[in-house]
C-alpha positions in Angstrom: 148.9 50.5 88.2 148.8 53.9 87.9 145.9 55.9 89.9 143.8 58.3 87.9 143.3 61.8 90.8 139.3 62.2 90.7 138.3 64.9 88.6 137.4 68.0 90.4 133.9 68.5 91.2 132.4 71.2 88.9 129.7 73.4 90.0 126.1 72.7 89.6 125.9 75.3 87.1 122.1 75.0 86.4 121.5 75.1 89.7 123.5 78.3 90.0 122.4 79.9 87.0 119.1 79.5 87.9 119.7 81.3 91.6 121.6 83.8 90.0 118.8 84.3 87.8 115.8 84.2 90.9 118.4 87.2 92.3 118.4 89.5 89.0 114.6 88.6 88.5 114.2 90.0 92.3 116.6 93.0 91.9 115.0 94.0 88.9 111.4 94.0 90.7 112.3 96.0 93.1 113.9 98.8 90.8 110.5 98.5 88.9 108.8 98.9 92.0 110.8 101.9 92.8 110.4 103.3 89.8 106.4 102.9 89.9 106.8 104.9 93.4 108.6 108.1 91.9 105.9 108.0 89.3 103.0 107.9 91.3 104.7 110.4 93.6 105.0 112.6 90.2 101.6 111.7 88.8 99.7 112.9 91.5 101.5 116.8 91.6 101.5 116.8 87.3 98.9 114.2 86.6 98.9 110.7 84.5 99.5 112.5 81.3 102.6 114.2 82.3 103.9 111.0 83.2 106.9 110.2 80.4 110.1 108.1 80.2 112.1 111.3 79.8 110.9 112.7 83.3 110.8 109.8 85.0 114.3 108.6 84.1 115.5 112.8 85.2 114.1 111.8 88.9 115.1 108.6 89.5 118.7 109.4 88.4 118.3 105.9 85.6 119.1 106.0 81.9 115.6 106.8 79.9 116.3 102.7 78.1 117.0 101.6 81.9 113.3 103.1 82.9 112.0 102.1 79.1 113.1 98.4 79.5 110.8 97.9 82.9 107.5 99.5 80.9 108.2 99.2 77.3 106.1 102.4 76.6 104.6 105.8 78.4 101.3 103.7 78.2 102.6 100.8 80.5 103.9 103.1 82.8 100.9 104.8 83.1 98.7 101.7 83.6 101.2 100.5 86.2 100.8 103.4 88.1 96.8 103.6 88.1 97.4 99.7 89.9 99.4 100.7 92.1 97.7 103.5 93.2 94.4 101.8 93.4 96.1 99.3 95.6 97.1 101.5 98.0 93.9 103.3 97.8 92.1 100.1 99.2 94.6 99.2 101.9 94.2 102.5 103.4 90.6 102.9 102.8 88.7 99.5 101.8 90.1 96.2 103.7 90.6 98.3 107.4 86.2 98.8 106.9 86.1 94.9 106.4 86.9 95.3 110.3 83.2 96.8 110.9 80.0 94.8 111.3 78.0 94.8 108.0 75.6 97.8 107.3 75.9 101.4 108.6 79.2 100.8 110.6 80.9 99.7 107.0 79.4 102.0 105.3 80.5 105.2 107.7 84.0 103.2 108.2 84.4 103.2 104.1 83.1 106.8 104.0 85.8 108.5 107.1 88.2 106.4 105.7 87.6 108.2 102.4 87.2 111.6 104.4 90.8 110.6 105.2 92.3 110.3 102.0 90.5 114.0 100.7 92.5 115.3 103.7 95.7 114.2 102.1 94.7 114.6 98.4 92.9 118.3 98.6 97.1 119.2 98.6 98.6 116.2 96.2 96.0 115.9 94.2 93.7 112.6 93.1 94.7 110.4 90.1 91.3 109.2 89.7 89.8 112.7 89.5 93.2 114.6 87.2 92.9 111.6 85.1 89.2 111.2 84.3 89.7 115.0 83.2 92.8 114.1 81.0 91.5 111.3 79.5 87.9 111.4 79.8 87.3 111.7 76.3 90.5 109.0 74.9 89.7 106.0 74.7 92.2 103.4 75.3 94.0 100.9 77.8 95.0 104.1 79.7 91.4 105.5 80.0 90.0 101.6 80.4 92.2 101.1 83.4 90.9 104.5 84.9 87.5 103.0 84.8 87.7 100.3 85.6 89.4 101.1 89.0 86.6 103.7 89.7 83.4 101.2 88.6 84.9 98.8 91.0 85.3 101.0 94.6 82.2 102.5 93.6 80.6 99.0 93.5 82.2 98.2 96.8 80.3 101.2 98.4 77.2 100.5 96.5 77.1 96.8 98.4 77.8 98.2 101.3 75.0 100.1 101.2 72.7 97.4 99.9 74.3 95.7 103.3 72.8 98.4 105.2 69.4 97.8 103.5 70.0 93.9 104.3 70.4 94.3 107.6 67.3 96.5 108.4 69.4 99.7 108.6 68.3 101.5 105.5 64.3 102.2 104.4 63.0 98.9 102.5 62.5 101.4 98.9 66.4 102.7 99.6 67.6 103.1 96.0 71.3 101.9 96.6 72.2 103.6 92.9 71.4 106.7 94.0 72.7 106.7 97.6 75.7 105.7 96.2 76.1 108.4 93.4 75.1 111.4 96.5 78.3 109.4 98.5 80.3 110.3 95.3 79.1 113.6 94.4 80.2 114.5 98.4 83.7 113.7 97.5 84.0 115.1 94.3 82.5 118.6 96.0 84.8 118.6 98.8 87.8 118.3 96.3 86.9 121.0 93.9 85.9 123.6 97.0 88.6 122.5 98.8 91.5 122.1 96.5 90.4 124.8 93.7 87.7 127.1 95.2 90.1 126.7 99.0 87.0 127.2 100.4 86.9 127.0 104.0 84.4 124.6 106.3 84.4 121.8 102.9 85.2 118.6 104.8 82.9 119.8 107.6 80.0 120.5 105.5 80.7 117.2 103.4 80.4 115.3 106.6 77.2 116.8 107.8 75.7 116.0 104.1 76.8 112.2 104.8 74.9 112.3 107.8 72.0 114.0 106.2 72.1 111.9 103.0 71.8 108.7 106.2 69.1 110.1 107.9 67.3 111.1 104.7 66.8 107.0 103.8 65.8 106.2 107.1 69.1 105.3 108.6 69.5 104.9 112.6 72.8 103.9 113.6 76.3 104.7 115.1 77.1 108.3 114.7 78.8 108.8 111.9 82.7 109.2 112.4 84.2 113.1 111.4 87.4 113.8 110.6 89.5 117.2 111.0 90.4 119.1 108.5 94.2 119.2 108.9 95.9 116.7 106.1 99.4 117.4 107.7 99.1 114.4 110.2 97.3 112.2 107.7 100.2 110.0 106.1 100.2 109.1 102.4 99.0 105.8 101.1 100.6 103.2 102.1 102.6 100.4 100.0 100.5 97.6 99.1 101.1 94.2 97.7 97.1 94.1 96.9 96.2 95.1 93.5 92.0 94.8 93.1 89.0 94.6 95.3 85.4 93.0 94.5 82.1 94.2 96.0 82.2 90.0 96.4 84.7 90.6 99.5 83.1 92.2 101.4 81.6 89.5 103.8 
């Protein structure tokens, strides 16, 4: 009786389809990821709106349907960017104030961390502030994702203040609203005197009105962390894998 040879085992081709698959899907994240890098590198030197396919592709050395099939439009792009900036924004600025006891020592942690970022940004330039003037006035996803990163860090210094109140640090009538909007105002001043008027003394003055706008509501705490004018040793935001923050986290 003849014996039939065993067939040759064949490959588990679903199996390796499906690796192969998990490999491209990977690959092609991280070329997305590099891609949203350039552009955030770009947006904050020519602004959000000068953001486009064209530009993009011209930097990163890609075809403009390589860059195009990652976004799908200028729009997604744009959006993508906004995220990604806002989640580096929080890592360098947010989660290392989680680290300090509820109350004034979040609050001034949140607010030098901040201090921090003008240093770097009074020569690169902020996305939140270049795009609220481009698109200020066009609505849109582009405009709503803006927004909607701005509403939420302000509400996360706006509970930290409300903390401060909580804990006994702040006068019982503090109106949290309103110390949170003079927080604001400080470092939208320091931006346009330091980065358009170049006036000199801004971040010194801007952390003597923190103190001020402190004392003002009754608050008697730490002293309040400065931080020196030179942005050359201040390094730029940091990659993050984060992409949004609730007032809700903060403990």
């Amino acid at each position: 009786m003849a014996v039939v040879p065993l067939a040759p085992k064949t490959p588990r081709t679903g199996a390796r389809s499906a690796a192969h698959e998990g490999r491209a899907l990977h690959k092609g994240q991280q070329t997305k990821l590099a891609i949203i890098d350039a552009a955030l590198g770009l947006a904050t030197q020519i602004g959000l709106e000068g953001l486009s396919i064209g530009v993009l592709a011209e930097v990163t050395g890609m075809s403009k349907s390589g860059v195009f099939a990652h976004f799908g439009s200028r729009e997604e792009l744009q959006i993508s960017v906004i995220r990604e900036y806002f989640g580096r924004f929080e890592q360098e600025i947010f989660y290392p104030a989680l680290h300090e006891p509820r109350g004034l020592p979040r609050l001034q942690a949140l607010f030098s961390n901040w201090m921090k970022r003008v240093t770097v940004e009074i020569q690169s330039g902020c996305i939140f502030i270049s795009g609220a003037v481009d698109f200020d006035d066009r609505p849109g996803p582009v405009r709503d994702a803006l927004a909607s990163s701005v509403k939420t860090w302000l509400a996360a210094v706006q509970r930290a203040v409300v903390q401060a109140k909580e804990e006994g640090q702040l006068v019982p009538d503090a109106d949290a609203s309103q110390i949170g909007f003079e927080i604001h105002a400080l470092i939208l001043a320091v931006h346009y005197e330091a980065r358009f008027l170049k006036a000199p003394g801004s971040l010194e003055r801007a952390n003597k009105a923190f103190k001020q706008i402190l004392a003002r509501y009754g608050a008697a705490g730490p002293a309040v962390k400065t931080v020196a004018p030179k942005a050359a040793n201040v390094k730029p935001l940091r990659k993050s894998t984060t992409r949004s923050v609730t007032p809700s986290k903060q403990e």
